[in-house]
C-alpha positions as CSV (number, residue, x, y, z in Angstrom):
1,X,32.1,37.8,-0.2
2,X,35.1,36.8,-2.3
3,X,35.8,38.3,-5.6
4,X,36.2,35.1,-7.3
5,X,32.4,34.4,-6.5
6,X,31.1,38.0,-7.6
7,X,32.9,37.5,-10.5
8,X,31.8,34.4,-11.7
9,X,28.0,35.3,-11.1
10,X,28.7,38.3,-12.9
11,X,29.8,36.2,-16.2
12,X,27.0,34.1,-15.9
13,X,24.2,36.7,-15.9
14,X,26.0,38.8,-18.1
15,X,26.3,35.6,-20.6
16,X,22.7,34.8,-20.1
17,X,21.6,38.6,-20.5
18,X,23.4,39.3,-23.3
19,X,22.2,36.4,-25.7
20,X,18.6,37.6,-24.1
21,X,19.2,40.8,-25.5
22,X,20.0,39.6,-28.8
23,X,17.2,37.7,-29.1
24,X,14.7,40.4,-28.0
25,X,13.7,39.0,-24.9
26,X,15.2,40.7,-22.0
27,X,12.8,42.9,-20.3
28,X,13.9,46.6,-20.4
29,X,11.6,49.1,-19.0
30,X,11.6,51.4,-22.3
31,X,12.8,49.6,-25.7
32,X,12.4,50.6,-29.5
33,X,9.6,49.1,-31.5
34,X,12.6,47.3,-33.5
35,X,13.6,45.5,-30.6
36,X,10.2,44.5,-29.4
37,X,9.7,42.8,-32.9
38,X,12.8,40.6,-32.8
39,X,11.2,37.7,-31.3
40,X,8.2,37.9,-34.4
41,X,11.3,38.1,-36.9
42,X,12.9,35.0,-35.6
43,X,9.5,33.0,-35.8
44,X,9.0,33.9,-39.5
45,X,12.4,33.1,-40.1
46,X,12.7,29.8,-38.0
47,X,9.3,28.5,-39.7
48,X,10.1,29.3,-43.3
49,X,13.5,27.4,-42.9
50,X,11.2,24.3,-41.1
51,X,8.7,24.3,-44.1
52,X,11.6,24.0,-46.3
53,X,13.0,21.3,-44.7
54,X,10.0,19.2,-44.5
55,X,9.3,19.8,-48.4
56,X,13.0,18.5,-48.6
57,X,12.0,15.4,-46.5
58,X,9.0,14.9,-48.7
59,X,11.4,14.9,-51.9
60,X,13.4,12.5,-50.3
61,X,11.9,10.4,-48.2
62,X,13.1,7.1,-49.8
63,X,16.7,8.0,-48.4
64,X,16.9,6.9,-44.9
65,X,20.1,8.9,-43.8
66,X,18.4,12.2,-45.4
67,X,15.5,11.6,-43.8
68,X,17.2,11.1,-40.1
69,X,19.3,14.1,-40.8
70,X,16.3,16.6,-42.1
71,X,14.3,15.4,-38.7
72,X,17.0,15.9,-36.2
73,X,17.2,20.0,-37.9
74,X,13.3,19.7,-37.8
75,X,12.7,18.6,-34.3
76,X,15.5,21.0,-32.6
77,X,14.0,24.0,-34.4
78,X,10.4,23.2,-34.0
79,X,11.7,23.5,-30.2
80,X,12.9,26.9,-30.5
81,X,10.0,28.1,-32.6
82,X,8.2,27.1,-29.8
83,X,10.7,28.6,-26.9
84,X,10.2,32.0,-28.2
85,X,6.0,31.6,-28.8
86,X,6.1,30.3,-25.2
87,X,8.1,33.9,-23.6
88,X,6.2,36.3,-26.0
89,X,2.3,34.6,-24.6
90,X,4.2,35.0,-21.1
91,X,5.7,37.9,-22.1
92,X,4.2,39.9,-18.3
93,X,4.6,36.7,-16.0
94,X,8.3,36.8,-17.2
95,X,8.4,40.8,-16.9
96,X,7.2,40.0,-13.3
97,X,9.8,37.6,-12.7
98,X,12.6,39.3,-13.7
99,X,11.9,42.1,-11.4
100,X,11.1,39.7,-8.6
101,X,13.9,37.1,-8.7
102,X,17.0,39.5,-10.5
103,X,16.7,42.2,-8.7
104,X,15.6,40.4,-5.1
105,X,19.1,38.6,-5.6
106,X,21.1,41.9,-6.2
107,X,20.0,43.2,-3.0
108,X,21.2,40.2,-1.4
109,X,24.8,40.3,-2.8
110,X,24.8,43.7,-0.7
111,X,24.1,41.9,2.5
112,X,27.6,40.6,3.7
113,X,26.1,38.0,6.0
114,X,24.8,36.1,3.0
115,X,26.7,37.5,0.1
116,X,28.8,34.1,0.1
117,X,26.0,31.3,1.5
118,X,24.1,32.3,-1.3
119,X,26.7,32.3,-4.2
120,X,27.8,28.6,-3.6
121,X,27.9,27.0,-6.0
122,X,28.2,29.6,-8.6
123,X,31.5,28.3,-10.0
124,X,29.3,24.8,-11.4
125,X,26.1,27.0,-12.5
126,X,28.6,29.3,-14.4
127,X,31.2,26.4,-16.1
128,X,27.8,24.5,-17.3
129,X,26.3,27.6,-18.8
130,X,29.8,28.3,-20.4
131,X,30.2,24.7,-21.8
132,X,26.4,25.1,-23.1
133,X,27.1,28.3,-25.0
134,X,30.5,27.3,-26.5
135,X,28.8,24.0,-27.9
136,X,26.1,25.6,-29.3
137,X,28.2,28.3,-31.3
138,X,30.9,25.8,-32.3
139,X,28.0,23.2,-33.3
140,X,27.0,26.1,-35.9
141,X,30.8,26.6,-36.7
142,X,31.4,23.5,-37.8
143,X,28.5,23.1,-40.3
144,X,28.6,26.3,-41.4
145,X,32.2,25.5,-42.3
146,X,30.9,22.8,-44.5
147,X,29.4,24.1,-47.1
148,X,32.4,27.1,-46.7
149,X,35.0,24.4,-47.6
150,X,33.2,23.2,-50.3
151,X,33.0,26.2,-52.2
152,X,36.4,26.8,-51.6
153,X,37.9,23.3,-52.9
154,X,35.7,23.8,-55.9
155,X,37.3,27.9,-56.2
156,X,40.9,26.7,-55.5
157,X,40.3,23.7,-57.8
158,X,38.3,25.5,-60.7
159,X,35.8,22.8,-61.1
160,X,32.7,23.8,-62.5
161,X,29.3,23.2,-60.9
162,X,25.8,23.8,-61.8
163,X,25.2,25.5,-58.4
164,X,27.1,26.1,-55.1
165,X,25.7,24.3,-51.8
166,X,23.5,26.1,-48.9
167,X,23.8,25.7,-45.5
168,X,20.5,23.4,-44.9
169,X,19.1,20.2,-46.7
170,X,15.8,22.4,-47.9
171,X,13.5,23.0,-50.8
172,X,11.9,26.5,-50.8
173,X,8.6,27.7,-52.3
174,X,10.9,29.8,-54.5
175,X,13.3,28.2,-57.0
176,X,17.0,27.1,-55.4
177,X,19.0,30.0,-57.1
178,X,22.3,28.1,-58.1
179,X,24.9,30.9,-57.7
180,X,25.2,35.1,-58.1
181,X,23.0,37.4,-56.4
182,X,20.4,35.3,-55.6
183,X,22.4,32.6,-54.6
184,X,23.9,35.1,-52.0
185,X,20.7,35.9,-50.5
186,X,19.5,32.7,-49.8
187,X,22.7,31.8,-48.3
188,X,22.0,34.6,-46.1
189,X,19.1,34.1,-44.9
190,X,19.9,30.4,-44.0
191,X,23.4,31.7,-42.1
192,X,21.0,35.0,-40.3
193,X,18.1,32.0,-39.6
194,X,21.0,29.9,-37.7
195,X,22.3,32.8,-35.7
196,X,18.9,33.2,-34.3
197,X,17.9,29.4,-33.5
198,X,21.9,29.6,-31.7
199,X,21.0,32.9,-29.5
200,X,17.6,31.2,-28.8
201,X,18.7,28.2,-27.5
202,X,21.7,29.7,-25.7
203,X,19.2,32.4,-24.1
204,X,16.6,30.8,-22.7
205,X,18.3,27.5,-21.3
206,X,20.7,29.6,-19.7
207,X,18.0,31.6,-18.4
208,X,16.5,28.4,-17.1
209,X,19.4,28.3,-14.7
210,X,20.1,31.7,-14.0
211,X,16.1,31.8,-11.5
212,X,16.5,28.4,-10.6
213,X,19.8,29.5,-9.2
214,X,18.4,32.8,-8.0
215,X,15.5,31.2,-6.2
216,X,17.8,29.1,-4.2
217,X,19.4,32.1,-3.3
218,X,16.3,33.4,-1.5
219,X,15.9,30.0,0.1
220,X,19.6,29.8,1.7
221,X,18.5,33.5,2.8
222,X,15.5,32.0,5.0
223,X,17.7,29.5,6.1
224,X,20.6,31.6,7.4
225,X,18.2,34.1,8.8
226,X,15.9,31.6,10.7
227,X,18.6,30.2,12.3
228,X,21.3,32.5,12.9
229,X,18.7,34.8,14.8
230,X,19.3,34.7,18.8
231,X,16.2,36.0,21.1
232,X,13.3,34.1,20.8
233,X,11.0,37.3,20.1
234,X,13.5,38.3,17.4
235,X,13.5,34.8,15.8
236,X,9.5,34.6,16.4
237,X,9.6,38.3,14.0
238,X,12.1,36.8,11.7
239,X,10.2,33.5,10.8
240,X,6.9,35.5,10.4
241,X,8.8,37.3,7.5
242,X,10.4,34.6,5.8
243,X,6.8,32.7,6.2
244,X,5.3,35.3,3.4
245,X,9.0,34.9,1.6
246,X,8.5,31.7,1.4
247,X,4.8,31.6,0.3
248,X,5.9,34.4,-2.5
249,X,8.9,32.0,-3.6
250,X,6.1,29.2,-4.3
251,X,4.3,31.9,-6.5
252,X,7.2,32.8,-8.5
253,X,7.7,28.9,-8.6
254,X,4.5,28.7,-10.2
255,X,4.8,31.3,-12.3
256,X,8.2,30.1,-13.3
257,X,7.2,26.9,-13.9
258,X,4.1,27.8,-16.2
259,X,7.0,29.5,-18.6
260,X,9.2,26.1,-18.6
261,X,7.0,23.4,-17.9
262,X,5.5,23.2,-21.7
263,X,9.3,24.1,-22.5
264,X,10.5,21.0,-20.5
265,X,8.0,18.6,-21.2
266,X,8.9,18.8,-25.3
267,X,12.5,19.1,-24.5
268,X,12.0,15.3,-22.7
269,X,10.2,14.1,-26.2
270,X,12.3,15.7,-28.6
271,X,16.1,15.3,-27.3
272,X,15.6,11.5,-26.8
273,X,14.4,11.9,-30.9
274,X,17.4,14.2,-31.5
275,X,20.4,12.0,-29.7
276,X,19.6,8.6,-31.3
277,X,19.5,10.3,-35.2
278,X,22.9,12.3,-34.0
279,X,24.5,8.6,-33.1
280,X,23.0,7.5,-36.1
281,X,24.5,9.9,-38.1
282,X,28.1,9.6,-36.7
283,X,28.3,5.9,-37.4
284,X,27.8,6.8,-41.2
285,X,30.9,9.3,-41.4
286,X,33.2,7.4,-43.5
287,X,36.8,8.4,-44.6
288,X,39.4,10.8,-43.4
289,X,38.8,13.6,-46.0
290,X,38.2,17.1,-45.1
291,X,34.8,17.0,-45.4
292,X,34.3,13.6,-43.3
293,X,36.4,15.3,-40.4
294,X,34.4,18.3,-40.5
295,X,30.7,17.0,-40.4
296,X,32.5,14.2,-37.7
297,X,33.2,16.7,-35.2
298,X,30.0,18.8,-36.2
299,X,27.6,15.8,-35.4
300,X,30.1,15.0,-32.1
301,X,30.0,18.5,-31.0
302,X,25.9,18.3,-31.4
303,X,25.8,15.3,-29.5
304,X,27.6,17.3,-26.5
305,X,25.0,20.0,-26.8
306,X,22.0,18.1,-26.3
307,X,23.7,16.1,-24.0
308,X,24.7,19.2,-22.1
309,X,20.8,20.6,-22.2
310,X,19.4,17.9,-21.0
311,X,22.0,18.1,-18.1
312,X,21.5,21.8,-17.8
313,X,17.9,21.4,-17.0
314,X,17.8,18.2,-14.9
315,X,20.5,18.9,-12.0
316,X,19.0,22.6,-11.9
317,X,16.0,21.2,-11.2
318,X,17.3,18.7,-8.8
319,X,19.5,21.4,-6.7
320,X,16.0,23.6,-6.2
321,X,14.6,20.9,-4.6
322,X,17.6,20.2,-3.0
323,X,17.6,23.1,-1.7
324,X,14.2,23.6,-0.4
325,X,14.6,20.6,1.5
326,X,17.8,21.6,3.6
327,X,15.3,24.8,4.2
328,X,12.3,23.1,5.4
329,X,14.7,21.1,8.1
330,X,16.1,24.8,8.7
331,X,13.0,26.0,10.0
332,X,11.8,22.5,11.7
333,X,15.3,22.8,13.6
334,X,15.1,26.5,14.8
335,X,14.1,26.7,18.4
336,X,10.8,27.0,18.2
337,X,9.7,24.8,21.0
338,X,7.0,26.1,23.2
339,X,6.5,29.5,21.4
340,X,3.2,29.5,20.5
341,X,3.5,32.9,18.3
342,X,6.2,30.6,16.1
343,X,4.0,27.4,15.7
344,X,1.7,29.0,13.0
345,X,4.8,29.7,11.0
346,X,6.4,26.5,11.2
347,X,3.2,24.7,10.5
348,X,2.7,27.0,7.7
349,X,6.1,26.3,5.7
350,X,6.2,22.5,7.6
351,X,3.0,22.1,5.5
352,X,4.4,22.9,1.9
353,X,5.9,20.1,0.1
354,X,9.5,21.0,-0.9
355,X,9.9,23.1,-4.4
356,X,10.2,21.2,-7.2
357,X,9.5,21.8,-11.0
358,X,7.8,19.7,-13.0
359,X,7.2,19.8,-16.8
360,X,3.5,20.4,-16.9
361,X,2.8,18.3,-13.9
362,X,3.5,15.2,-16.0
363,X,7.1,14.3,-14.0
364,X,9.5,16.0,-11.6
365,X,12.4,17.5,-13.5
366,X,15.3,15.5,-12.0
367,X,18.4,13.8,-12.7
368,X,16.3,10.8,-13.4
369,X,15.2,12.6,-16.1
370,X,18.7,12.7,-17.8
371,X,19.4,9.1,-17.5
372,X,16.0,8.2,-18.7
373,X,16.5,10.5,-21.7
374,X,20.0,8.5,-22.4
375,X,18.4,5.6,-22.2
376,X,15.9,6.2,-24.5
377,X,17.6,7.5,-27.0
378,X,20.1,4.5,-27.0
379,X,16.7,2.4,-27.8
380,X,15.8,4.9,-30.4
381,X,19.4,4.4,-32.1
382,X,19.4,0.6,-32.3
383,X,16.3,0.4,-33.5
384,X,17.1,2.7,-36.3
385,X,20.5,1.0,-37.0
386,X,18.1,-2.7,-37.4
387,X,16.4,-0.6,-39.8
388,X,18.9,0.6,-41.7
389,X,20.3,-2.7,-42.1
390,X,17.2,-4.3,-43.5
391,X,16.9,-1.2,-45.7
């Protein structure tokens, strides 16, 4: 196996693991109580900042742009709130997993006859991921630089202001403290709350990829192995074992697939929602002043998040199936002819459809899916620009 290949599945586990462990979610076998209650403090956090937002929407509702703006922060952290409720009810299937699919994949990158078969295409798995997690943290850069420059333009400037702006368009149950102490506080509880929702996001989509692309691993394994074996007897032993491999890699499908399908299927509802109000929002930056450049390239570099998500998901889910198919001619190819010990095994992995994910058996998760979210969201966009024009 080349070094190059080790080392880029190295970066993309270790990137995936270590905003896991941030958020609480990784599965260690002994953890402190504070790092078991991480996921709870990011719910309470993520829902107070939601509430607050929709009582903003409610104050404002007769502004159109507000309103677009409040519901594209509403929808994308509705979806998180709902990522991490989703791993802590599954919190043993995804204990389960780990173990299975992580650990099953080290031990292959120790067999040298597959080390490099099954790291192919690692480079692509690893840039995507990359590109995902640099969006997302320079998406929350750029608007949190917002509000920064405006409190410094009115410090260099001495202007005075009845109260310094927050990070979020939101009305709290508790009165908006205008500057001080208080003032302090509340800005950081909006700047901890965003960290969160950005390790969230970045965790579990990346995660996402890292078992689809494990799981694709094991199935390059049965291919190599079922036809790469030489005696008949020993390839009649060889496809009996990759038989059960295979049926336990449609149980961890499953399994998988129980996590991410609900995860999915609101991800296709919700980005569509989220695009159209982000090209809304860009065709109502005006000017070339600080400020107008900034929220520009905050609301562009949003735009290439979601766009990359949506991306993330669909071609991973594609390449499984992909995948599975190339190993279900594997096995129909291997020279099985006239063994009769061999024909239960083909028939039994000849019978299976080919692996694919679905979001809660509602629609295969596909690169359709991506164009059909694009396209969507384009209708969602002009139909919100006809009614801001007869606003």
């Amino acid at each position: 196996m080349s070094q190059p290949e080790r080392s880029d599945y190295v970066k993309f586990r270790g990137v995936t693991k270590s905003f896991m462990t941030i958020c609480g979610l990784w599965h260690y076998e002994t953890t402190s109580l504070f790092y078991r209650l991480i996921p709870y403090k990011q719910i309470v956090f993520i829902v107070t900042l939601i509430m607050a937002i929709l009582k903003f929407i409610y104050e404002n509702h007769s502004n159109l742009l507000f309103v677009v703006n409040c519901l594209n922060f509403v929808t994308g952290y509705m979806f998180t709130c709902f990522k991490v409720l989703s791993f802590i009810l599954n919190k043993e299937n995804l204990k389960n997993l780990q173990k299975a699919l992580d650990l099953n994949f080290d031990d292959m990158l120790e067999d040298s006859k597959i080390s490099k078969l099954i790291l192919n295409k690692i480079s692509i798995f690893k840039s995507i991921s990359l590109v995902y997690a640099i969006s997302v943290v320079l998406t929350t850069t750029f608007y949190m630089s917002i509000p920064a420059y405006m409190i410094s333009y009115i410090s260099y400037h001495k202007i005075n202001v009845t109260q310094y702006p927050l990070l979020y368009p939101a009305s709290y149950m508790w009165k908006r403290p205008a500057k001080g102490l208080f003032y302090q506080l509340n800005f950081s509880f909006e700047f901890a709350t965003a960290v969160f929702i950005n390790a969230v996001t970045v965790s579990i989509d990346t995660t996402f990829m890292l078992y689809v692309f494990q799981m694709i691993g094991q199935l390059r394994k049965i291919s190599y192995y079922v036809t790469n074996t030489g005696k008949k007897s020993d390839q009649s032993h060889a496809l009996s074992t990759y038989v059960s491999q295979y049926v336990n890699l449609i149980k961890y499908k499953d399994s998988f697939e129980k996590v991410y399908g609900p995860i999915i299927l609101i991800l296709l509802t919700t980005n569509a929602v989220v695009l159209c109000t982000i090209l809304f929002q860009l065709t109502h930056v005006r000017g070339f002043s600080g400020k107008s450049i900034i929220q520009g390239l905050s609301y562009l570099l949003n735009l290439i998040l979601k766009v990359t998500q949506t991306f993330l998901y669909s071609w991973s889910g594609s390449c499984l199936t992909e995948e599975s198919e190339k190993c279900q001619y594997a096995v129909f190819s291997a020279n099985w002819h006239g063994n009769k010990k061999m024909m239960s095994s083909i028939v039994i992995i000849l019978s299976q459809r080919p692996l694919f994910l679905t979001a809660c058996n509602f629609t295969t998760v596909n690169v359709r899916i991506f164009v059909m979210i694009l396209q969507t969201s384009m209708s969602y966009f002009f139909l919100l620009q006809t009614l801001d024009e007869n606003h």
